[in-house]
C-alpha positions in Angstrom: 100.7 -11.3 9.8 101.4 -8.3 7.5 104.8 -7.2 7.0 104.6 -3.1 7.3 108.0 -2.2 6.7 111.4 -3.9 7.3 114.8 -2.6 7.2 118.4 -4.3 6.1 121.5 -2.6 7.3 124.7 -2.3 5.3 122.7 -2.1 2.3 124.9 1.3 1.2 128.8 1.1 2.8 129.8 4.6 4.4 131.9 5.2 1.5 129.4 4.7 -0.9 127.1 7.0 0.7 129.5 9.6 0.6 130.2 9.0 -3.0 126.5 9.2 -4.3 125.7 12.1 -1.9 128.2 14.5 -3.4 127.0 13.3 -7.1 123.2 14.3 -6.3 124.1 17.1 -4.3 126.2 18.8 -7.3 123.0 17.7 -9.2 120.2 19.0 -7.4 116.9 20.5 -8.7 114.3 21.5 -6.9 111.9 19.0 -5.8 108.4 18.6 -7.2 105.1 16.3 -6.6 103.6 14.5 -8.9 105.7 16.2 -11.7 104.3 19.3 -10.6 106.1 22.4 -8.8 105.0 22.4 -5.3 103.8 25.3 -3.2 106.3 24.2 -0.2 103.1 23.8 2.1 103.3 19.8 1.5 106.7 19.7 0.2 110.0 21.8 0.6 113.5 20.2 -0.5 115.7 19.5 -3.9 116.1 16.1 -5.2 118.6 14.1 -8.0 117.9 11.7 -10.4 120.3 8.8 -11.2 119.0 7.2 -14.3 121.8 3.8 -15.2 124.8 5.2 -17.1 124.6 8.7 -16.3 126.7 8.6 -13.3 128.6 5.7 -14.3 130.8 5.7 -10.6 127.8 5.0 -8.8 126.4 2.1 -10.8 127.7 -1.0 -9.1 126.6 0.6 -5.9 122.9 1.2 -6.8 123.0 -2.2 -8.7 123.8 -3.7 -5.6 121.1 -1.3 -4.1 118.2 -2.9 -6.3 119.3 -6.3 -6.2 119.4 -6.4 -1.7 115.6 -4.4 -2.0 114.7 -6.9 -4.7 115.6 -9.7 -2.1 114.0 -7.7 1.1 111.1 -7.5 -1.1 110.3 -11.1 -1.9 111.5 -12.6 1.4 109.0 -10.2 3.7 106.3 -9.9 1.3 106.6 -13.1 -1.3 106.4 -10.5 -4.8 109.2 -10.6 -7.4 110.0 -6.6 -8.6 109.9 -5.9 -12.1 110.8 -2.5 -12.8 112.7 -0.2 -10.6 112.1 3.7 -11.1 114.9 6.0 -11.9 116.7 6.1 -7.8 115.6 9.2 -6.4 118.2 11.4 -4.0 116.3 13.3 -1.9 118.0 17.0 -0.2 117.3 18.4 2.8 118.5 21.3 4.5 117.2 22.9 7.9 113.7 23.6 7.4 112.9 21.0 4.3 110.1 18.2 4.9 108.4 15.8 2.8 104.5 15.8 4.9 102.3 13.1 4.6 101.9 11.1 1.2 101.5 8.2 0.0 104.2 6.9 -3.0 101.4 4.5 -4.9 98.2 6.8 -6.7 94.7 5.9 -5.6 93.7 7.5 -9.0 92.6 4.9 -11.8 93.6 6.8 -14.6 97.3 7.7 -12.6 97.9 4.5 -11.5 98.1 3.6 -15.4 100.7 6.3 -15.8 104.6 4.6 -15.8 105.5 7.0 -12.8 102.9 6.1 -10.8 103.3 2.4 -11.2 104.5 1.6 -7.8 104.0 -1.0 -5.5 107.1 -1.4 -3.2 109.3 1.9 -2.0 112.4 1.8 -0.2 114.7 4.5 1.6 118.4 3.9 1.8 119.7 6.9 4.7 123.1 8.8 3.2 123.9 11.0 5.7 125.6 10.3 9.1 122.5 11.5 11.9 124.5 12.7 14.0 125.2 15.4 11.5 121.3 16.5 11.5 119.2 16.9 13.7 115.2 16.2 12.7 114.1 14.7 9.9 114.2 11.1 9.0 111.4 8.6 8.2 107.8 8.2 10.1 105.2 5.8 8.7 101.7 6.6 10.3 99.1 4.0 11.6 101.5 1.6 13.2 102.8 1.8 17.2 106.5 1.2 15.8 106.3 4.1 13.0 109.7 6.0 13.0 112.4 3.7 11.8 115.9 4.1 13.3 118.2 6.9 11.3 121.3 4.3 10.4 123.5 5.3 7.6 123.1 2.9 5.1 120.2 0.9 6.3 117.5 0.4 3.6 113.8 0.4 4.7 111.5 -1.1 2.3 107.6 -1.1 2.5 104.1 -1.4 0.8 104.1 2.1 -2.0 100.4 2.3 -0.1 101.8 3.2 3.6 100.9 6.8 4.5 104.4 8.4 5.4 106.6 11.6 5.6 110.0 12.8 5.6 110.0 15.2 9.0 111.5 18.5 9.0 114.9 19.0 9.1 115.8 21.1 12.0 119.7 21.6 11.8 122.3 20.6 9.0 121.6 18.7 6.2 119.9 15.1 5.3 120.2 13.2 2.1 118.6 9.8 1.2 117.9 7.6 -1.7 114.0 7.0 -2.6 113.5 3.5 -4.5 110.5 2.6 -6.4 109.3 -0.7 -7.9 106.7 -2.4 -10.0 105.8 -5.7 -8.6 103.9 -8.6 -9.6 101.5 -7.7 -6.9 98.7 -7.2 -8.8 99.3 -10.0 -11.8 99.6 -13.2 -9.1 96.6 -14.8 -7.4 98.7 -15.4 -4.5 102.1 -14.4 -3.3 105.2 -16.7 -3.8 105.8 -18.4 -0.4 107.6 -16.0 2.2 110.2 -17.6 3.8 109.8 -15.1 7.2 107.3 -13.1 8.8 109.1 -10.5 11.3 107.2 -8.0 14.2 
């Protein structure tokens, strides 16, 4: 059976939530798509890259980030990553919304392109929801498509899932956005998976 998307909790503790949020959010830029400024009709938010070394505090954090979606990666869908993506914070304040995309180009001449090179995204929540109300993650094709808002908890899926970051209606929501390069497309067949969940 195919693996949509999973989830581990804990991936982030509270405290490092709190401690990347307040680096991206003195950080921020406006958000754009496909390295492009968007028109706010499919996207409307700010967003902070952490390339490694340039925050040196959070390092062992997001470290620990990659290595836990590296793991959730290869046990749900048997594919070793092989480059992660500079680690995306994502802002949102009342009104901000990411609508529907998908994180993997079905362009040929893209796909070649470093940036769009992705095969497995993850989300990592940084924001406690009971601080916001809105927003969060919703996958679409799939009768259990709006993951639980957890601080902390990473979800990981397939870079060709159609999803969306809902509006924000009150306060403010931050997450980390994770993509990887796989083996995916250089293996006959996956590594054996050690579990199929539902």
């Amino acid at each position: 059976m195919f693996v949509d998307w999973c989830y581990a909790d804990n991936a982030l503790s509270v405290k490092d939530c709190k401690l990347i949020a307040s680096i991206g959010k003195a950080n921020l830029e406006e958000a754009k798509t496909n390295g492009k400024n968007t028109n706010h009709q499919d996207r409307k938010g700010s967003v902070c890259f952490f390339e490694p070394g340039q925050y040196p505090e959070a390092d062992t954090a997001l470290r620990s980030l990659v290595e836990i979606f590296s793991q959730v990666v290869e046990w749900h869908w048997g594919y070793t990553l092989k480059e992660i993506k500079p680690i995306q914070l994502a802002f949102y304040k009342a009104g901000d919304f990411y609508d529907w995309h998908y994180d993997m180009s079905g362009d040929k001449e893209r796909s070649k392109q470093s940036l769009q090179k992705r095969h497995f995204s993850a989300t990592v929540e940084l924001t406690d929801p009971d601080t916001y109300e809105g927003g969060g993650l919703e996958f679409q094709g799939f009768k259990n498509n709006t993951p639980e808002k957890k601080q902390g908890t990473l979800i990981a899926f397939p870079s060709f899932l159609l999803h969306r970051a809902r509006k924000v209606l009150t306060g403010e929501r931050m997450a980390l956005v994770l993509w990887a390069e796989s083996n995916l497309f250089t293996e006959l067949e996956p590594i054996h998976m050690h579990r199929v969940t539902t």
